[in-house]
N, C-alpha and C positions, 0 to 999 in steps of 0.2 A: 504494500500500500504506500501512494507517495505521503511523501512527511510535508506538512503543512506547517507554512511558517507561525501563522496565526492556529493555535489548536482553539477547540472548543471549550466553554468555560464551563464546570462543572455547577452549577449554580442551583439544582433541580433539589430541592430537600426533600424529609422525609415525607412532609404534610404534603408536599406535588407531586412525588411518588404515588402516593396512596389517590389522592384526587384522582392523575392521570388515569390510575384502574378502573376508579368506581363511576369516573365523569365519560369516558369514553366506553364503556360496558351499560349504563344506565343510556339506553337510549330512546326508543320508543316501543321494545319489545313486553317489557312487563307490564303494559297499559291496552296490551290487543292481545298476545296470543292466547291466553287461558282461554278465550272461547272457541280454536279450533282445538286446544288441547280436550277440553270438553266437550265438543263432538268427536273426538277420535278414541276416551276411555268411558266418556258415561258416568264418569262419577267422581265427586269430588276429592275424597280420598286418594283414588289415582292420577289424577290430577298434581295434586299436592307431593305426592312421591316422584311422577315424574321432574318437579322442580328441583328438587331433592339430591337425587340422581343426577339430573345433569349436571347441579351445583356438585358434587362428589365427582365428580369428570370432571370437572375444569379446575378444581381442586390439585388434583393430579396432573393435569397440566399445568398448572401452575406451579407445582413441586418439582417437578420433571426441570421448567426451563430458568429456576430461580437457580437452581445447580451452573447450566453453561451460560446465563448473565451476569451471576457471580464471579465464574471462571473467566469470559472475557467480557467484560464491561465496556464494549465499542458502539460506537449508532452503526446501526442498522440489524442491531439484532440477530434473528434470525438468517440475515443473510450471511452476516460473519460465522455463527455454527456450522452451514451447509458450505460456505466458500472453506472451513478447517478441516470438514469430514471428508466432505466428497471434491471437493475442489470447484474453480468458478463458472463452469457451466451453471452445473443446478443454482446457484449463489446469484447466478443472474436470472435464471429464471422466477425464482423467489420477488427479487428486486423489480423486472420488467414488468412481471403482474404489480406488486404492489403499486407502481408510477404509473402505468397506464388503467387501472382497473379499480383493484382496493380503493385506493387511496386518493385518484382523481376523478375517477366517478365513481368514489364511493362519498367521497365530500363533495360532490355535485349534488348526487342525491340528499341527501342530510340536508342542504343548503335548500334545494327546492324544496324540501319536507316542511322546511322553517317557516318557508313564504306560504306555503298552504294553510299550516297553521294559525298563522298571524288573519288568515282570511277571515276566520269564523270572530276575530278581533276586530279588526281595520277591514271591512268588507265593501270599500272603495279598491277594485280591481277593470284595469282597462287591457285590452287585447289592440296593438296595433296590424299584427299581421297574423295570416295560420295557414296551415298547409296539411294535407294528408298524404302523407307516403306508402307504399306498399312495396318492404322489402323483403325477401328471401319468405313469405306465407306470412308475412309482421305487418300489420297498420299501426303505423306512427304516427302519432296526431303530432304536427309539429306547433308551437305560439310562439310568438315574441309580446311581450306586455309587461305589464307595472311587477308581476310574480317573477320574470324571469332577471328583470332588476333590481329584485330584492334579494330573492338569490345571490347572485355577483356582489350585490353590497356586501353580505355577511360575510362571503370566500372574501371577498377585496382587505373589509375591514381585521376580520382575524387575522390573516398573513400578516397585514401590517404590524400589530401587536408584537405578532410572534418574529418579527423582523426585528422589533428593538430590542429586544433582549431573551434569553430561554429562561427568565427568570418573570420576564412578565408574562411571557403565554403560562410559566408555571403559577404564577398568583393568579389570573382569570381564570384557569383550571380550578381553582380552589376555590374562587369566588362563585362560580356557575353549580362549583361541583356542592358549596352549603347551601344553596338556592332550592337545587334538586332536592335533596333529600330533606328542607326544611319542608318543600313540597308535598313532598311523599309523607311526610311522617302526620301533615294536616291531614291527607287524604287517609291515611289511616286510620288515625283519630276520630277525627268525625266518622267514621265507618264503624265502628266497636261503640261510642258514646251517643252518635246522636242521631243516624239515621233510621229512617222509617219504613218500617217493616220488617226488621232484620229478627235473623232468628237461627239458632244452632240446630234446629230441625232439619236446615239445609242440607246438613253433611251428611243425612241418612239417605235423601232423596235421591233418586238415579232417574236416568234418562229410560224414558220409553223405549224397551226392548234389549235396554242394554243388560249385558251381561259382562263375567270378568272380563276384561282384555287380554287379546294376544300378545305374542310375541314381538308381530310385526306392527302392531297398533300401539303398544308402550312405545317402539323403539323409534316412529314417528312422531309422537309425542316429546320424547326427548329432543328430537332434533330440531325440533317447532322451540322449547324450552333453552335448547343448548346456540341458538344464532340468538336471542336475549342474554346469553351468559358473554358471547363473543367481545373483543376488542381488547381483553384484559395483557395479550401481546405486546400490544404498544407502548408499555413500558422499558421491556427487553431495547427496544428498536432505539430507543431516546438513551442507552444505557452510559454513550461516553460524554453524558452531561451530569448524572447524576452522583450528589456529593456521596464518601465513603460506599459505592459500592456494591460493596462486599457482603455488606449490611442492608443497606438501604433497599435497593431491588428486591432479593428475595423478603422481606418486613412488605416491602410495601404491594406485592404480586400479593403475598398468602392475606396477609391484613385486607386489603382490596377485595377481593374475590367471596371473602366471609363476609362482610359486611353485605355484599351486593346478593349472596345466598339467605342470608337471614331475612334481609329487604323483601326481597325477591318469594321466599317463602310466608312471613307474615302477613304481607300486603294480598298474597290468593287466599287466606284463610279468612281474611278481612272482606274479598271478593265474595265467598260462597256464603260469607256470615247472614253477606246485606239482598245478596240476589237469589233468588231462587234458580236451581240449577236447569232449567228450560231458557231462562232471562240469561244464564250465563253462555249458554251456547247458542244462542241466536244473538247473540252480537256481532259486532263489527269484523268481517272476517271472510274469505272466498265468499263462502255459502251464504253470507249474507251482507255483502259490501253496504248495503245504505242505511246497513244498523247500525244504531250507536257504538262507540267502543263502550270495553267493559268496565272502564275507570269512568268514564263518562255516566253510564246510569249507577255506578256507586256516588260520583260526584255529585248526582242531583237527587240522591236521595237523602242527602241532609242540607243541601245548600239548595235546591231547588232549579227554577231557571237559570239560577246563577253556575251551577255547574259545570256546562259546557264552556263557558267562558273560562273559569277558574282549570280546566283541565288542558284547554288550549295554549293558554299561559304556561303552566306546567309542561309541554311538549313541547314549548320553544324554549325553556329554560333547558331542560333535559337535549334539546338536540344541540346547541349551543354549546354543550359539554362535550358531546360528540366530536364537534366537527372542529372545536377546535384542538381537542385531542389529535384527530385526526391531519391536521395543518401541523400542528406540532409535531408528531413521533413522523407524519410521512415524507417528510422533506428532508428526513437523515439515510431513510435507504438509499436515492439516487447521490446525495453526497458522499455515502458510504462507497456506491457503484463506482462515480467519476476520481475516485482516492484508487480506486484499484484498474483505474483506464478502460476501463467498460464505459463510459460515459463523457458526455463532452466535459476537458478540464475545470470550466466557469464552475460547474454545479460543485466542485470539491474544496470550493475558495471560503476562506472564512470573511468576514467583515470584520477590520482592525478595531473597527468603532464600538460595534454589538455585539460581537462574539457571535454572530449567528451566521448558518448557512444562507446569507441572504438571495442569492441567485436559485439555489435550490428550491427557497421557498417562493421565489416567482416565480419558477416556471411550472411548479405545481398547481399553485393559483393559478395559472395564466388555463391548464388543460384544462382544471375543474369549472374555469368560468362557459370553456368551449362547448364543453360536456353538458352543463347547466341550459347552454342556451341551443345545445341540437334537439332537446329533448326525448334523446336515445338512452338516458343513464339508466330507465331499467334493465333496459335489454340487456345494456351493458352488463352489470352489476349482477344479471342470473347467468350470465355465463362464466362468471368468474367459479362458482362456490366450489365446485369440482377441486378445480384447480387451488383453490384454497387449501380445503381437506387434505388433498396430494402432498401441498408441498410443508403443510402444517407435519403430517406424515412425517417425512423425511427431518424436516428439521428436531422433531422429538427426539427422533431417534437415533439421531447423531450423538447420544449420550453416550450411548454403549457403544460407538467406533472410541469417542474421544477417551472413554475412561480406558480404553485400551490404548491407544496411541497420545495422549498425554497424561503419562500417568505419574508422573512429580510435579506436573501442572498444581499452582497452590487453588486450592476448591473453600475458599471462604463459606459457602452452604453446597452442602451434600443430602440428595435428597433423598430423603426416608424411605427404609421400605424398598429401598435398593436389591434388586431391580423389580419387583413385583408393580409399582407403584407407575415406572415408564411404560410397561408392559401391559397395564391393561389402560393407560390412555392410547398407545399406538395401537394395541390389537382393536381396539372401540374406533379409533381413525381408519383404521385399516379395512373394517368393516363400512363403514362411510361411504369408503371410496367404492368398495366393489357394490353396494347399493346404489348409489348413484350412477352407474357405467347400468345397472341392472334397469334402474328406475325412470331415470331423465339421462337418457343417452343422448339427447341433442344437446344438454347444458354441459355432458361431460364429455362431447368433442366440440363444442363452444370453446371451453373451457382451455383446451387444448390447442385451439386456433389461436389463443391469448401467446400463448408460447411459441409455435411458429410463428407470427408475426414479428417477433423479437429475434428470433434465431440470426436474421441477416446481418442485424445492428450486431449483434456479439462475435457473429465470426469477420465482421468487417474490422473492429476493433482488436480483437486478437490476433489477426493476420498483418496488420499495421507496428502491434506491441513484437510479434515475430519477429517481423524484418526490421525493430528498431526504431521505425518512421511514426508510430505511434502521435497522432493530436497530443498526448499530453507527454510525450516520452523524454521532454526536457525536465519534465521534474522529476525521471524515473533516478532512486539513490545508486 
């Protein structure tokens, strides 16, 4: 990796640490999915285990990768373990999805989630132009209007933040990330103290015709339960900022993750207390997109009309946290990339002034705003998860190459349960994948086309690093 004259300033403590987990994992999944999880088990009780369960999966994932951020404490995370194990092919494939997909239209989307949001608030919305496309069997409604400029605001405005300093995107993270959960914990509250109708009756009731659940019906349920647990990564990725470490990372991964399972679990118990469990599965959701969310008729069963409003506020607080998590931890992979000549030099430069990857973080902004305004990010965005899954896969399990091939490497946390503990989050990954190839075989060679699109950029740049001639090969040491 080339050596930069300006390094990165460790500035990220332990309280941004912990934020980054729970602000960027709290997104909008524990406020919608419990009603297809309840139409897929039928009853509350399993319901409630599948949150459970996943929360004990990501658990494990997070003990698994607290060990190699520990061990090497660089940005980009995950791309540094799979560039250690297997070397920089896979390392760029990790990275070219993150930049092009994850992370630029995955904060495109977050960003437009926001401005939707804000509609059911500031319901002054104009459309200047619109278009309908038909690609590949896909209609794409395309807009340009007041939504798709409020989008670009919030991407424009967070990078800027996160452009001054890694210490101010880490205070905003802290600030969005007490906001949320002062949220959450109203929305609770009133759900156990003051709303109307509520009753522990609930928990006995089951759905019409349901019976225990499958195999294959739990383990979709989990996966509906486990992309709500998602993002908790992003700390690993931010790891050559943050202060001690050694320390710090793994505290604030395992601390992070319990917090957001306890959340996470309380807040469904608090669901099924106030709704009856027909009310809970005809919510917002495939099977019923123009139903309310599930937070939503808990929201207005103590707050009334006022509800909807108080819950929509609370989803732009909560995505807020997201996306700028996501601005923050995602503009160190391609930094990370262009440090190892995968990438154009600019994006590896530090700024003398802020310590930050500031190039990095505009050209990030710059995709998410293109992405924001083709109004393709879902497409995008489901053809990623495969490939997610995949390379989440690999990077796990680079534990058991590294404890073999660094093994006086100093391990500040070593994770419990060695190796039982990596072993059954990758065999649970590993199943994922081959589910997905079984299930959604167009998202999991989607998913795949993410990667050969990238292939050219990587061998053009390692045939350049080959022969020497290398774009950035003047700063090769």
């Amino acid at each position: 990796m080339q050596n930069n004259p300006t390094p990165l300033r460790r500035d990220l403590t332990t309280t941004s640490a912990i934020s980054i987990v729970i602000g960027t994992v709290i997104g909008t999944g524990i406020f919608l999915k419990s009603a297809s999880m309840t139409q897929l088990l039928g009853s509350a009780s399993w319901v409630i285990l599948a949150w459970i369960a996943a929360g004990l999966l990501s658990i494990a994932g997070t003990l698994t990768y607290a060990e190699l951020a520990a061990m090497m404490p660089e940005s980009g995370g995950p791309y540094v373990y799979l560039r250690t194990a297997y070397g920089k092919l896979p390392a760029f494939v990790f990275g070219w999805k993150e930049l092009l997909a994850t992370k630029g239209a995955g904060n495109a989307a977050v960003a437009v989630a926001i401005a939707i949001f804000l509609s059911s608030l500031i319901p002054f919305r104009l459309v200047w132009a619109q278009h309908t496309f038909h690609m590949f069997g896909e209609q794409i409604n395309w807009q340009f209007g007041t939504q798709q400029l409020e989008a670009i605001a919030f991407i424009v405005i967070l990078s800027a933040i996160n452009c001054i300093s890694v210490s101010a995107g880490g205070r905003f993270q802290t600030l969005v990330t007490g906001l949320k959960l002062l949220g959450i914990a109203f929305l609770i509250v009133g759900a156990f103290f003051f709303a109307r109708g509520a009753s522990w009756a609930h928990f006995q009731s089951h759905l019409a015709g349901a019976g225990s659940p499958g195999i294959a019906a739990f383990g979709a349920a989990m996966i509906a339960a486990m992309w709500a647990y998602s993002g908790w990564g992003d700390l690993p990725i931010a790891g050559g900022e943050v202060r001690s470490p050694g320390k710090t990372i793994p505290f604030g991964l395992i601390a992070g993750i319990l917090v957001v399972m306890a959340i996470y679990v309380v807040a469904n118990i608090a669901y099924v207390y106030v709704l009856p469990l027909a009310d809970l599965a005809t919510s917002s959701s495939t099977a019923f997109p123009n139903a309310a969310p599930v937070a939503a008729r808990v929201a207005q069963a103590f707050l009334g009309i006022g509800g909807a409003a108080f819950l929509s506020l609370l989803f732009v607080v909560s995505a807020l946290g997201t996306l700028n998590g996501g601005i923050l931890t995602g503009s160190r992979v391609p930094f990370a990339m262009a440090g190892d000549r995968l990438l154009p030099e600019p994006l590896a430069q530090v700024n003398p002034q802020t310590r930050t990857p500031v190039t990095s973080i505009i050209v990030l902004a710059v995709w998410a705003c293109i992405v924001a305004l083709s109004g393709t990010f879902d497409q995008i965005t489901t053809l990623i998860i495969f490939v997610d899954v995949l390379l989440d896969f690999f990077g796990a399990a680079s534990i058991f190459i590294l404890r073999r091939t660094m093994v006086g490497a100093e391990r500040p946390f070593r994770t419990p349960l060695y190796p039982l503990v990596p072993i059954a989050y990758v065999a649970t990954l590993g199943w994922l994948v081959f589910n997905t190839i079984a299930t959604s075989p167009a998202e999991a060679f989607g998913g795949l086309a993410i990667i050969v699109v990238g292939l050219p950029v990587y061998l053009y740049y390692r045939s350049k690093e080959v022969r020497g001639t290398s774009p950035n090969a003047a700063q090769q040491p």
